[in-house]
Backbone as CSV, one residue per row, in Angstrom:
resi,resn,N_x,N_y,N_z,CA_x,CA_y,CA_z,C_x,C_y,C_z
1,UNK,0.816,-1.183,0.000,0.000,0.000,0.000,0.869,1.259,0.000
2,UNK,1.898,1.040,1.017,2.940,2.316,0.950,3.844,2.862,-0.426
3,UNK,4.240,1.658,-1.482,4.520,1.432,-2.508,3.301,2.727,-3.467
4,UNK,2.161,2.182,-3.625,1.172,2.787,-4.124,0.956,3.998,-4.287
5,UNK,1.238,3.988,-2.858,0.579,5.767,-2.612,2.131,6.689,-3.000
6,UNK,3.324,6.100,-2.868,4.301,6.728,-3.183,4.344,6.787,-4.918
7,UNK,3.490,5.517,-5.847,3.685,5.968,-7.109,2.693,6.296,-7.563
8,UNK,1.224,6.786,-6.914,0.529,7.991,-6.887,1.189,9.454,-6.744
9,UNK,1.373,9.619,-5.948,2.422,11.191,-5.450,3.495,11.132,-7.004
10,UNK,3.754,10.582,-7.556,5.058,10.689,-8.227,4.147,11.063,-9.726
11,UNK,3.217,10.237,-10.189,1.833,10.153,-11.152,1.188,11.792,-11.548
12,UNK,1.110,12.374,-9.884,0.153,13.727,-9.540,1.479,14.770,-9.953
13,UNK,2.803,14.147,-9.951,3.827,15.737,-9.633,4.124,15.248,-11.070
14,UNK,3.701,14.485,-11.854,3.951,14.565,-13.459,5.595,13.489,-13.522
15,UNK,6.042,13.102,-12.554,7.374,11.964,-12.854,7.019,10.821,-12.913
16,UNK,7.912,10.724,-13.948,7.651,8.870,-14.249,8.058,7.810,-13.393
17,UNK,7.802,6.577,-13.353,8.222,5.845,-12.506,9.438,4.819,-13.305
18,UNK,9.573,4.942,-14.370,10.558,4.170,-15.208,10.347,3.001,-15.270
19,UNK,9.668,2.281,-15.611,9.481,0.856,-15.316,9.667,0.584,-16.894
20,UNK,10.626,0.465,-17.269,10.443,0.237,-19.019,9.747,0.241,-19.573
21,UNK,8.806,-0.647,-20.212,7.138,-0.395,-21.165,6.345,0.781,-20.422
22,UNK,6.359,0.413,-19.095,5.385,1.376,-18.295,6.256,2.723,-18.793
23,UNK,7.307,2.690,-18.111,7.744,3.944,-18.270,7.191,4.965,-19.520
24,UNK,7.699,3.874,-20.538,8.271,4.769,-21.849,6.677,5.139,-22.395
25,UNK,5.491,3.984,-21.968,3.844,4.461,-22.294,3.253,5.436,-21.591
26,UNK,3.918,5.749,-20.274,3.188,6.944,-19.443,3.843,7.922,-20.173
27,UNK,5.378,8.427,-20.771,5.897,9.349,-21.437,5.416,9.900,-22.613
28,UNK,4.508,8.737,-23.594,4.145,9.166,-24.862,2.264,9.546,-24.008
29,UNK,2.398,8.747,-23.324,0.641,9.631,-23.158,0.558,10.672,-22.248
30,UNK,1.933,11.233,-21.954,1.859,12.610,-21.406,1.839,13.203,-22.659
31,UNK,2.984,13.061,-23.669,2.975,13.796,-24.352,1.890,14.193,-25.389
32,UNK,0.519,13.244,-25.619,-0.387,13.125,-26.405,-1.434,14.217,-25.311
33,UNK,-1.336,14.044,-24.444,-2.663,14.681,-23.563,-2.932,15.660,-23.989
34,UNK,-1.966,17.091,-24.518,-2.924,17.977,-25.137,-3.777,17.537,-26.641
35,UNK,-3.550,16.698,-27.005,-4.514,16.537,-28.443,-5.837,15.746,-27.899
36,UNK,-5.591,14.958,-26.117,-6.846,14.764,-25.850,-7.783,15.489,-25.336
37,UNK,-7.703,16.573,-25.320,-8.751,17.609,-25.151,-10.223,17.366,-25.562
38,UNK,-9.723,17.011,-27.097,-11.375,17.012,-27.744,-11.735,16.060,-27.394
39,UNK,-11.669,14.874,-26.400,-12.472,13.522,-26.054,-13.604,13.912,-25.830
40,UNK,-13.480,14.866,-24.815,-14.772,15.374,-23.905,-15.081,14.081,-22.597
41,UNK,-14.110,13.076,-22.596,-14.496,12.230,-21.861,-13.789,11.963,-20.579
42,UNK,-14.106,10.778,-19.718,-12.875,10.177,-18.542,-12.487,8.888,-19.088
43,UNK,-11.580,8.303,-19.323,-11.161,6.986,-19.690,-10.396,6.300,-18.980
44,UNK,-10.285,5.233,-18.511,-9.388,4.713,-17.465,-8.456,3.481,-18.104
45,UNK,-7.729,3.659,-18.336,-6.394,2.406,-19.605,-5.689,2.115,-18.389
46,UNK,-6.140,0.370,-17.955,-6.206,-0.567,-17.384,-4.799,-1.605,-17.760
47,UNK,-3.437,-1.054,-17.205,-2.818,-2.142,-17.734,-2.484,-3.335,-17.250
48,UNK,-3.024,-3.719,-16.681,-3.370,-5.071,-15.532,-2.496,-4.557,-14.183
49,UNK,-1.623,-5.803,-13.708,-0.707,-5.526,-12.661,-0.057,-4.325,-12.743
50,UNK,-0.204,-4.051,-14.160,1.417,-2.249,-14.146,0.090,-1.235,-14.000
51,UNK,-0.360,-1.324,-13.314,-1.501,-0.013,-13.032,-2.815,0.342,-13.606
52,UNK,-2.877,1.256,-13.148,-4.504,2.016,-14.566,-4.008,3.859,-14.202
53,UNK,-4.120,4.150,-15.385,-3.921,5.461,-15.522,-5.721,6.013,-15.714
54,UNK,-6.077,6.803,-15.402,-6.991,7.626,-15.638,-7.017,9.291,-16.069
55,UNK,-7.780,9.171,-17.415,-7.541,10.132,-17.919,-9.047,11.126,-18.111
56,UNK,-8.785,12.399,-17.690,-9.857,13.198,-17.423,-9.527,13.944,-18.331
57,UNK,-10.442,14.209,-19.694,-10.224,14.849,-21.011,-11.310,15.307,-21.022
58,UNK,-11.637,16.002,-19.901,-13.174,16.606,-20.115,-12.823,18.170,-19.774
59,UNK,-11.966,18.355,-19.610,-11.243,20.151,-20.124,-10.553,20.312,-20.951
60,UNK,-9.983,21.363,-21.250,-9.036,21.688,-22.050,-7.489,21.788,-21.804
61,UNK,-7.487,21.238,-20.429,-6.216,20.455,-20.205,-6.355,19.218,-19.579
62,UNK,-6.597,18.446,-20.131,-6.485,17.121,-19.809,-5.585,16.768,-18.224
63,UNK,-5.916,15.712,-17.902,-5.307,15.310,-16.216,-5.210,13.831,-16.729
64,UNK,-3.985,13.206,-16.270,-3.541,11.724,-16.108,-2.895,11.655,-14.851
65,UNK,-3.655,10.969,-14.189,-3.358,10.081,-12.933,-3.440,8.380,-12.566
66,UNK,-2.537,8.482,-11.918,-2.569,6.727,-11.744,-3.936,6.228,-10.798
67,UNK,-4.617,5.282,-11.368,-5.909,5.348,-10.360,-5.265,4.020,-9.577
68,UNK,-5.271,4.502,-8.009,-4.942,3.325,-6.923,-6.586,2.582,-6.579
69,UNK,-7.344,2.710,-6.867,-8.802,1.810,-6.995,-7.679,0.163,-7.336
70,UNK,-8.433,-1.239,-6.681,-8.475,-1.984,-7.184,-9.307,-2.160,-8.458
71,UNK,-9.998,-2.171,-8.025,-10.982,-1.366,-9.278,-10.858,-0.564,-10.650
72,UNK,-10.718,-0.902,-11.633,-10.719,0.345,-12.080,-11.414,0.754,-12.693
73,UNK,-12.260,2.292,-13.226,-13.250,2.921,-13.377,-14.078,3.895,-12.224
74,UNK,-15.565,3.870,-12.374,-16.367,4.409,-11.576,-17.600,5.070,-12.537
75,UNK,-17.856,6.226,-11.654,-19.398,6.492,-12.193,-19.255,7.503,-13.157
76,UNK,-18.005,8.286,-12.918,-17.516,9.272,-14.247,-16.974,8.743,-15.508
77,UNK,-16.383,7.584,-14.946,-15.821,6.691,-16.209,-16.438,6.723,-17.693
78,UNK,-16.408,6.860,-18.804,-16.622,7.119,-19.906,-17.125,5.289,-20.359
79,UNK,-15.407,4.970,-20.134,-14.694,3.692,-21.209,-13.572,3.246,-20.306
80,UNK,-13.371,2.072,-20.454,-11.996,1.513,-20.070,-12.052,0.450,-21.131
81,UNK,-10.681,0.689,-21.173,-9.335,-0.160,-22.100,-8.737,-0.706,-21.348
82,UNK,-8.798,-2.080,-21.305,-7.269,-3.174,-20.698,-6.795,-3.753,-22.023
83,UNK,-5.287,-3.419,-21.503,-4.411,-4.398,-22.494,-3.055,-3.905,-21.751
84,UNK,-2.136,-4.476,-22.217,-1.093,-4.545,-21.595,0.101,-2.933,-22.223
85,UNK,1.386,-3.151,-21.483,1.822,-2.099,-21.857,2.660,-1.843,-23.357
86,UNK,3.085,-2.842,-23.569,3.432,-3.861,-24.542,2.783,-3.065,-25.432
87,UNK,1.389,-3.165,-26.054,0.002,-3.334,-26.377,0.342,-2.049,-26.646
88,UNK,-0.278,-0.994,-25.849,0.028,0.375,-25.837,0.857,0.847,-26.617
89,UNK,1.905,0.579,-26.546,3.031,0.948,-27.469,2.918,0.680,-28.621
90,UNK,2.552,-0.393,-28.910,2.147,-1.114,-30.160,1.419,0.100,-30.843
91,UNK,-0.066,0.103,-30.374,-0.993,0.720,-30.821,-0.676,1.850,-31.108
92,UNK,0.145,2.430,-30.191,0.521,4.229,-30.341,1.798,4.187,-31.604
93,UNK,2.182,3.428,-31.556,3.448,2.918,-32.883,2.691,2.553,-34.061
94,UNK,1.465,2.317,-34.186,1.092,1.553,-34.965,1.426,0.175,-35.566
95,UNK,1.698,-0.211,-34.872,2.218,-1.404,-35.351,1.098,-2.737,-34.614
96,UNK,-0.119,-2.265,-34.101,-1.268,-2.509,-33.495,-2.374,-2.124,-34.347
97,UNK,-3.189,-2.539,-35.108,-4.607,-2.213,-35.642,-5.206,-2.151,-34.691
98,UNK,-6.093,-1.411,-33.994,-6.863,-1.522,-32.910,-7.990,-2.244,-33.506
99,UNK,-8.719,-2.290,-34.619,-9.790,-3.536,-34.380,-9.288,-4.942,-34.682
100,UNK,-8.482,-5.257,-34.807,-7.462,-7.003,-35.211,-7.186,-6.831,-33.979
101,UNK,-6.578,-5.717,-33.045,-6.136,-6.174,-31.417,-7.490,-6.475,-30.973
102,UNK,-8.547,-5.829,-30.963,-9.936,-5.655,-30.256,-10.398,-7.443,-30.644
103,UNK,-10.464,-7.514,-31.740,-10.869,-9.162,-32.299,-10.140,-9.804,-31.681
104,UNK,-9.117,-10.452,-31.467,-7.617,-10.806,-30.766,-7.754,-10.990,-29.852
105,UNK,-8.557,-10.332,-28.962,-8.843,-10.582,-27.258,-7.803,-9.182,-26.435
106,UNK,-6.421,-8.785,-27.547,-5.756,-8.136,-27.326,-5.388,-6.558,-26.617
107,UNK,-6.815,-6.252,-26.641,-7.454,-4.842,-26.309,-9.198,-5.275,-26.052
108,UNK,-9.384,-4.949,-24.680,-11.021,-5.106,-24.167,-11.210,-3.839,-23.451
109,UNK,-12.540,-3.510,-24.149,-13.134,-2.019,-24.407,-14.362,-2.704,-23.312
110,UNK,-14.790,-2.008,-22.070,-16.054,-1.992,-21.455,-16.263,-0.061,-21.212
111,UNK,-17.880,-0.515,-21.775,-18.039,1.587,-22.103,-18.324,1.694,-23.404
112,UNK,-18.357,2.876,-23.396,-18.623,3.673,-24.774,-17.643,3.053,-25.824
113,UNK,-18.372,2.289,-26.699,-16.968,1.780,-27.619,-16.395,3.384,-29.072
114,UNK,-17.820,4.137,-28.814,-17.011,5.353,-29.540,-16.108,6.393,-28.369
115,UNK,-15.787,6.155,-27.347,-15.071,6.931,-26.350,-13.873,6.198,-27.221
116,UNK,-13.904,4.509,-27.107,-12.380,4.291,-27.317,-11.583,4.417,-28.543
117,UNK,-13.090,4.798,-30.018,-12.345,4.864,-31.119,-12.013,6.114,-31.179
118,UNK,-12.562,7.372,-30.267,-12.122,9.151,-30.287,-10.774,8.636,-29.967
119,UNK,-10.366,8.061,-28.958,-9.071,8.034,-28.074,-7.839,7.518,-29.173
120,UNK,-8.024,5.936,-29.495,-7.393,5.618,-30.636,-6.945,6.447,-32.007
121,UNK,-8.109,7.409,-32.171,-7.500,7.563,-33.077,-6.851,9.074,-33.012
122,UNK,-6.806,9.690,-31.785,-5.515,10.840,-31.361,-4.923,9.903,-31.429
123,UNK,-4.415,8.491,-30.557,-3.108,8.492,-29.843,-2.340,7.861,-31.331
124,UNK,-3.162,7.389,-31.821,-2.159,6.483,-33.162,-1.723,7.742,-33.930
């Protein structure tokens, strides 16, 4: 739990935690957050054991935080995306079709499945 809340605090002051895949996927979806503006939504990208980031794109500056919920989502929640970090990269590289990952088992969308194609298709 102490672990957690220390890579919450680190999440909120905008530093990465370096965890290789993790790392280098929280770096490119900082850097995408201003083009998520126009979501208008909350999305929570579920990467199993390496966390869930939650993303509040319902201003015009977007907020990414690590959500410490076992859980992840809630009642603001838009959409959630699980897939791994791996995955992420992929997708944001393109080197991921998001509907062949989605068929695949590779990417699971619960929510608005047009929340997750707005999102997809900033981050690709």
């Amino acid at each position: 739990m102490h672990d957690q809340r220390i890579t919450l605090a680190l999440f909120q002051e905008g530093m990465s935690i370096g965890r290789g895949e993790m790392g280098e996927a929280e770096e490119r979806l900082r850097e995408a957050l201003p083009r998520l503006a126009r979501l208008g939504a909350v999305v929570c990208l579920d990467l199993g054991p390496e966390g869930c980031w939650r993303i509040d794109a319902r201003t015009a500056a977007p907020v990414m935080v690590l959500d410490d919920d076992d859980a992840p989502g809630g009642d603001d929640v838009a959409c959630s995306i699980r897939l791994t970090p791996d995955n992420l990269l992929k997708l944001m590289d393109g080197r991921l079709d998001p509907l062949l990952g989605y068929s695949m088992g590779k990417i699971k969308v619960s929510g608005s499945k047009g929340v997750a194609m707005k999102l997809v298709g900033v981050l690709a």
